[in-house]
Every structure is written in structure tokens, then in C-alpha cells.
N, C-alpha and C positions, 0 to 999 in steps of 0.2 A: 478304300477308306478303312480306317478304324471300327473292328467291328464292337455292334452296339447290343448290352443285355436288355434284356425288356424284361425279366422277373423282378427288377430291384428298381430303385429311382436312377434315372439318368443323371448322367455327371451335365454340368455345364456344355463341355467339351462334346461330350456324345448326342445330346440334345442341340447342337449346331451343328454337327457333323452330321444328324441324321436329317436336318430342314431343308440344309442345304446339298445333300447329293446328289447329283446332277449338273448342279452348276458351276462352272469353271470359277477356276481363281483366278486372279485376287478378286475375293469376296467383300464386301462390308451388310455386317446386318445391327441392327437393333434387338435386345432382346426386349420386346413390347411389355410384357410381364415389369422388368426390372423401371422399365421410363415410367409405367405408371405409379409404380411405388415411389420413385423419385419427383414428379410432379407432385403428387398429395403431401412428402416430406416438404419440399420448399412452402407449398402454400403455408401449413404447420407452422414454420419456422416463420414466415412474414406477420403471424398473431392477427391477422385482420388487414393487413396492408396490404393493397394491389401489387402481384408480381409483375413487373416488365419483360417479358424472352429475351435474352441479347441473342441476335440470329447469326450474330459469325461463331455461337458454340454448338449451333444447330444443322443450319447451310439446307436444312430441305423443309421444302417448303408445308408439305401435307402435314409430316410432325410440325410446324411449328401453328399450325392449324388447328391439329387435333388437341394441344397444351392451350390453346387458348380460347377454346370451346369448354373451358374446365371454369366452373366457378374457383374464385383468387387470382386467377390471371386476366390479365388487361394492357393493350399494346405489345408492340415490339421497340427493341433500340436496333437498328440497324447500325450498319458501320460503313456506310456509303450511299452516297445522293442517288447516284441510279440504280443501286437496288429499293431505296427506299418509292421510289416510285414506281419500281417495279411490282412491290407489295401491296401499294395501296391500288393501282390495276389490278391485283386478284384479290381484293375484297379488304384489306387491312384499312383498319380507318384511325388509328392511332400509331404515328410513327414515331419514335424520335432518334434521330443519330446522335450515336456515340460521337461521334468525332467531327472535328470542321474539317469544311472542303471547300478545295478552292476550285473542284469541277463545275465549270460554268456551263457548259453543255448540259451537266442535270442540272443543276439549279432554272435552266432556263424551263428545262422540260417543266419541272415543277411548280414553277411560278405562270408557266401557261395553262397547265392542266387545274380548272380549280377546284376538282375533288381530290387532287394531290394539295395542293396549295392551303387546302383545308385541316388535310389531315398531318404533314408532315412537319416536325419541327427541327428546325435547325441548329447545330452545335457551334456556339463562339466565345473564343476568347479574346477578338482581338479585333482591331478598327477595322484592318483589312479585309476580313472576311466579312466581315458588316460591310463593307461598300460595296461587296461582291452581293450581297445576298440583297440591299436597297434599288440596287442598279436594275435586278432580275425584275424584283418586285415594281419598281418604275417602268420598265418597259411594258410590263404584262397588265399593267394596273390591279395591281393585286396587295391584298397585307398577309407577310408571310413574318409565320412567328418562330419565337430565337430562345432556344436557353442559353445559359453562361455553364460554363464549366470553369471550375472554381479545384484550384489543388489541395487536396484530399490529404497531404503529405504531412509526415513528423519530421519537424525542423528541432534537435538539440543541440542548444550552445549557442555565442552566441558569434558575431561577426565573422571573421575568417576559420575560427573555430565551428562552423555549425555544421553540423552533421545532418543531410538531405536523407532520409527515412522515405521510401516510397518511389513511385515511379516518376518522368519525369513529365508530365503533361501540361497544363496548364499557367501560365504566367501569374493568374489573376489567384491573388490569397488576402487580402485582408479587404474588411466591409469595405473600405473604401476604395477601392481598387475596383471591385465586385461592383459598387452602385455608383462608381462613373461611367461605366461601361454599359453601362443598365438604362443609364441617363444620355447614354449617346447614343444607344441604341434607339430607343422611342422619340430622338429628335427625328430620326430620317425620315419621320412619317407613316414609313410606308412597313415599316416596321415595331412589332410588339413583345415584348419579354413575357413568354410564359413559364419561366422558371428558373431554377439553375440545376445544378448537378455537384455530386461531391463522390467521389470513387476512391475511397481509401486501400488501395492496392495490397498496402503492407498490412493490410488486417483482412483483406478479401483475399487477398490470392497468395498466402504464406502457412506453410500446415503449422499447426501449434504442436509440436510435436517435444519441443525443447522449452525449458525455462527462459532462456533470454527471450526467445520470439514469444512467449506469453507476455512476458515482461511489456516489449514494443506494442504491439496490441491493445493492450490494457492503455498504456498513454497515451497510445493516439487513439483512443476511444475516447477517451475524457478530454484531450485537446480539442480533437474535431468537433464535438456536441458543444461546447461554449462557442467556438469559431461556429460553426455553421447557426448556429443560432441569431450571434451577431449578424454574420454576414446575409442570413432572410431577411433579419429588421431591419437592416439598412436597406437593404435593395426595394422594400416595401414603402420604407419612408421617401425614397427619391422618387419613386413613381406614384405614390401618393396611391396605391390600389395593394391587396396582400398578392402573393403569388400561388397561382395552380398549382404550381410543380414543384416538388422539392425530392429530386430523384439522389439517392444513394447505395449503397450496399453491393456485394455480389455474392456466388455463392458461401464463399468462406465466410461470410458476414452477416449474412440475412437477420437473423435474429437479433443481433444487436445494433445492426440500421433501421432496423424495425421499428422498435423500441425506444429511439431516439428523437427528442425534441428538433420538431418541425419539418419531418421526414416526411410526407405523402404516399411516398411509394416505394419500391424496391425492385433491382433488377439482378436478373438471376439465368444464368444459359448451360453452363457449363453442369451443376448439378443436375440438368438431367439425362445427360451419359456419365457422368461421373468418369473422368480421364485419368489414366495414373497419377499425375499431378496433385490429383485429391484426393490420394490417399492417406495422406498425414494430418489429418483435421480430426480433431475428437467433438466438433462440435455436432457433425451429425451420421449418422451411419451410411456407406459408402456400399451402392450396388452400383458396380461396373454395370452398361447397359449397351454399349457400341466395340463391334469387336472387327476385328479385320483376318480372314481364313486365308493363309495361303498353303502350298501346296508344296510336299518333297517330292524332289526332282533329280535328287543329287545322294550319294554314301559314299564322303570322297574318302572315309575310312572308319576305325573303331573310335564308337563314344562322338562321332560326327554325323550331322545331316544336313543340306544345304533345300532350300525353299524358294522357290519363287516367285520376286519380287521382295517389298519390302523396306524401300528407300524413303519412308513417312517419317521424315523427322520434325520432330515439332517447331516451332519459333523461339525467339528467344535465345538466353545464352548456348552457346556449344559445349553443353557438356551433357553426361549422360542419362540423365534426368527428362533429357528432351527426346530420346530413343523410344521405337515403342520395343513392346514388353512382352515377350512370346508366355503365356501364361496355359496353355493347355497344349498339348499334355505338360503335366506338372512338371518341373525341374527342367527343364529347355534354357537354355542363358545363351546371349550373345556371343560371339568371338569379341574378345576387346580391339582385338587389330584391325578387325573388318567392320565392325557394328550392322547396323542395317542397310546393304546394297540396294542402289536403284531395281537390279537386276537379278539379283542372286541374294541368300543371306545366309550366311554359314552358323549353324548352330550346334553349340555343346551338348548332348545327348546322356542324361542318366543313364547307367546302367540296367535301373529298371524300364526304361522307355523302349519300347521294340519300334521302332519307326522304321518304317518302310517305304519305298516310292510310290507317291499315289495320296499316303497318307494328308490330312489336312493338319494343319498347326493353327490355333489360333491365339491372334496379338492383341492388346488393348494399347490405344494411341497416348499418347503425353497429354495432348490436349484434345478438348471435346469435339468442335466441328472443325478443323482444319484436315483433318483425313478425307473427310469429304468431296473436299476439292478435287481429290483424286479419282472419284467415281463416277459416273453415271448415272447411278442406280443404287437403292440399299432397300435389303432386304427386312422387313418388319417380321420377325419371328416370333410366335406365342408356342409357346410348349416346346415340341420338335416339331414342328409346321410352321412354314411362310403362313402369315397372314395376309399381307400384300408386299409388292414392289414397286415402291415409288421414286420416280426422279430426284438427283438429289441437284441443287441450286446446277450445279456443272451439267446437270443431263436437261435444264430448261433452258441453257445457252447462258444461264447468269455466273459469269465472272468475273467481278467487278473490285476485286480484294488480294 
């Protein structure tokens, strides 16, 4: 390993190197230090509004425990029917998924369990998924509750001309769309609307880094707060009751979904590892906290060193953005022709970089908790010491994503 000075402060790199020697790679650790500074930054940024965890940016289960044992946090959004039950089994009493599903095997677990049935809500846009979610709810004799997810999206221009701004999710966009849906939702009986949701992508998950993208941001800030406004009152008026929930924001957004007319709450996952991905945000200060050690195995020649493992590539488009990112020792770059191998990962080596076999390298992931997936295990590091090792979702047997 990299040897470490003790007369001066530890680098980053030296203070992982030193927590974790002993233990083989491929590593993954947390640095506990940096999550907690990240937890207290999001509550901050929410100004008084309950944060939500989204746990596909987190994936273990203990951290998403210990963030929400934090005064400002409340609930999780899950991103799956049977994990979401599988949460409310270890103590989570407020769920809501992100997304519909048309898993009817969990929905039925859910709809029979009724301390799930209580706690979880369900995401829909669309009849279909209402007949799946009334059907559970009639077999089981249960009432199980639904948000709406509502597209978050900037539309400019207009008819064949209009230019789609944002991601592509949700069918359902204007109040009336929104409170028929609302209104066919609470016929089935056996079902009740506790809210909606609005996940402005292109203002959550784009760094402001450039003038134009300030530009879009800005108007779909002011788009969306008339729309989403509308779109509460309506949905309030067809049911004739106001709504619990009125869920929006993510990391890149928090403060200004905060802040916005008829918002309830704010959901947030990804800020507390902070993934490369978010590194282009000026809205709030960026401490990496998840990191991934692997190990040189390989000097296939000069200014070269090749690592083991290393095939984490993120979702989303294929481009290099989605790579992860060897960032310790300093100056390490990818090979462009090979990027990150399942098995191997060849890397450019500074001049100043003495790397040796043995030595450890460490990477930070594109995205927050999809690295996860790949472990068993991650290590909670405070200072240069484990603090503890806990399961991550993969090491409880949950892969549902």
C-alpha cells in the first residue's frame, strides 16, 4: 500500500488507504465525516420542509436509517413494490414509490400486510395501474393510497414545433388531466389519493454550470409553480378534500422546490454521496462521500498501471460522463479506448505518481447508489478508521432494481 505520513494531515487518499488496509478489493466505503456534512447541507437547503431519501441513491439500508433518525428527514421514496415492503418490515413507516409498478406479486404482499398497506404509497399515472392497485386492494379488503405523478417537464413552442425539456415520465400534465385521474382514482373505493408528485429533472438533475442551462431552469421554475399550483387546486376541487402530499424537488433543486407554492415536502438521495454527476451545481457545495478502492495488479509499461476490476458504469446515456472517475492519487485518467473494464482497468499514470502493485487507487461513481449494487458490504469510515460494516441492499438479498 501507499505509504502514509502521520506528522501532517492525511490526504483523502491516505486516510482510505489507511482504514481500509487489510481488506481486499474491490472496496466500497462511505466517508461518515463527509455524509454527515451532506445530510445537515440538504435539511439547510429544504428551509423547514421534510426531506424524503430517495433509496435507489443510497441502496443500504443502516445509512438510510441513520439519515433519517436526523431531525428534517421524514420517509423514504422507494423505487420498487418489494422493496418498499421490504422497508416497512424493518421499521420504515412512511413509504412512497417513485415509480408505478405493475408488480403484482408485491402489490399483493402489500395490500395483505396491513402495516405495509398503511404505510406505503403508491405511484400512478394511469388507469391501468389503478386497476392493478384496486384489484389488490379488493382481494385483501384493504384501502390503499395512490399519488399521481404529474410531468415536471418544459414544453417550448408550440404544436409540432415544441421542444420536450426534461425527462420523459409521466403522461399526466395539465389540472385537468391531473383531477380526472384523481376522480377515477377515489371511484374504485377501495382507493384514496394522497397526493401527487412533480420531479423537475431538468432543474434537479442538470449542473448549472453554463448560461443556457441557467437559462432553462429559470423557466421551468416559473412554469412549473403556476402549473403545479393549478394542478393542486384542481385535484383538491374534484375530491372535494386539500391534499397531504405535494412531493417535488431533488438534489439539484431542493431549495427552490422548497420554496415553492404548495410543495409539502422535498425529496433528496443522491446529495448525500454526492456522485460525480454533481459536480457542476453551484447551488451547493459538493463533498464526495462514497468511494470505490481498487487495487494495481498490473505495469503493462511507462506512465501505465492497470487495477482490478472497475466495470461500474453508470445509467443513462453512454457517454463519458457515466464512467467512474479514479481520483486518488491525483492525476490518474482513463485509457479512452478501454474506459472502465469489468475485469481490469488500464490507467494513465503522471509522471509524478509512483504506483506500484499492491498499491490502492481510489474512484468516485457517476451516480450515487448504483455502485452498490455491486457489493455486499460498505465500509463506514470516520477519520482513517472503519467505524462500522454494514450490508448494503445486495448483501440483505434485496435486488429488486
Amino acid at each position: 500500500m501507499i505509504a502514509v505520513t502521520t506528522a501532517r494531515a492525511r490526504t483523502l487518499g491516505e486516510r482510505l488507504d489507511a482504514a481500509t488496509t487489510g481488506l481486499p478489493a474491490p472496496v466500497v466505503v462511505v466517508d461518515a465525516d463527509a455524509l454527515d456534512a451532506n445530510a445537515a447541507d440538504l435539511v439547510r437547503r429544504a428551509g423547514g420542509k421534510p426531506v424524503r431519501v430517495a433509496s435507489k441513491s443510497v441502496r443500504v439500508r443502516s445509512v438510510l436509517e441513520q439519515v433519517l433518525a436526523l431531525p428534517g428527514f421524514a420517509g423514504v421514496m422507494a423505487y420498487a413494490a418489494a422493496e418498499a415492503h421490504w422497508l416497512v418490515g424493518h421499521g420504515v413507516r412512511d413509504v412512497l414509490l417513485g415509480y408505478p409498478t405493475v408488480d403484482t406479486t408485491a402489490i399483493d404482499a402489500v395490500a395483505a400486510d396491513p402495516t405495509a398497506a398503511a404505510a406505503v404509497t403508491f405511484m400512478v399515472d394511469d388507469t391501468a395501474q389503478v386497476d392493478l392497485l384496486a384489484a389488490a386492494a379488493g382481494r385483501y379488503r384493504r384501502r390503499l393510497r395512490v399519488c399521481l405523478d404529474v410531468d415536471a417537464s418544459l414544453r417550448v413552442g408550440r404544436g409540432p414545433l415544441t421542444v420536450h425539456l426534461g425527462v420523459r415520465r409521466s403522461p399526466l400534465r395539465t389540472p385537468e388531466d391531473v383531477a380526472a385521474l384523481a376522480v377515477a382514482v377515489e371511484q374504485r373505493g377501495s382507493l384514496e389519493v394522497r397526493g401527487v408528485m412533480f420531479y423537475e429533472a431538468q432543474v434537479a438533475g442538470l449542473p448549472d454550470t453554463s448560461p443556457g442551462v441557467r437559462l432553462v431552469k429559470a423557466a421551468s421554475v416559473r412554469e412549473l409553480a403556476r402549473r403545479r399550483t393549478d394542478v393542486v387546486d384542481a385535484v383538491a376541487a374534484a375530491l372535494g378534500h386539500p391534499l397531504e402530499l405535494v412531493n417535488a424537488g431533488g438534489t439539484g433543486s431542493l431549495e427552490v422546490s422548497a420554496a415553492a407554492p404548495r410543495v409539502t415536502e422535498v425529496t433528496a438521495g443522491s446529495g448525500l454521496f454526492v456522485p460525480t454527476l454533481f459536480d457542476g451545481y453551484r447551488a451547493f457545495d459538493a463533498r464526495p462521500a462514497a468511494y470505490v478502492g481498487l487495487d494495481v495488479v498490473r505495469l503493462p509499461g511507462a506512465g501505465w498501471a492497470t487495477v482490478f476490476g472497475g466495470g461500474y458504469v453508470a445509467s443513462g446515456p453512454a457517454t463519458p460522463s457515466r464512467l467512474p472517475r479514479p481520483v486518488w492519487p491525483a492525476g490518474l485518467r482513463l485509457a479512452p479506448r478501454e474506459g472502465a473494464g469489468e475485469v481490469q482497468t488500464p490507467l494513465r499514470v503522471p509522471a509524478r505518481a509512483d504506483l506500484r502493485i499492491g498499491d490502492r487507487v481510489w474512484f468516485r461513481h457517476a451516480k450515487a447508489g448504483e455502485v452498490m449494487e455491486r457489493f455486499t458490504h460498505v465500509h463506514l469510515v470516520r477519520g482513517d478508521q472503519v467505524e462500522a460494516t454494514v450490508p448494503t441492499y445486495r448483501g440483505e438479498g434485496v435486488c429488486v432494481g
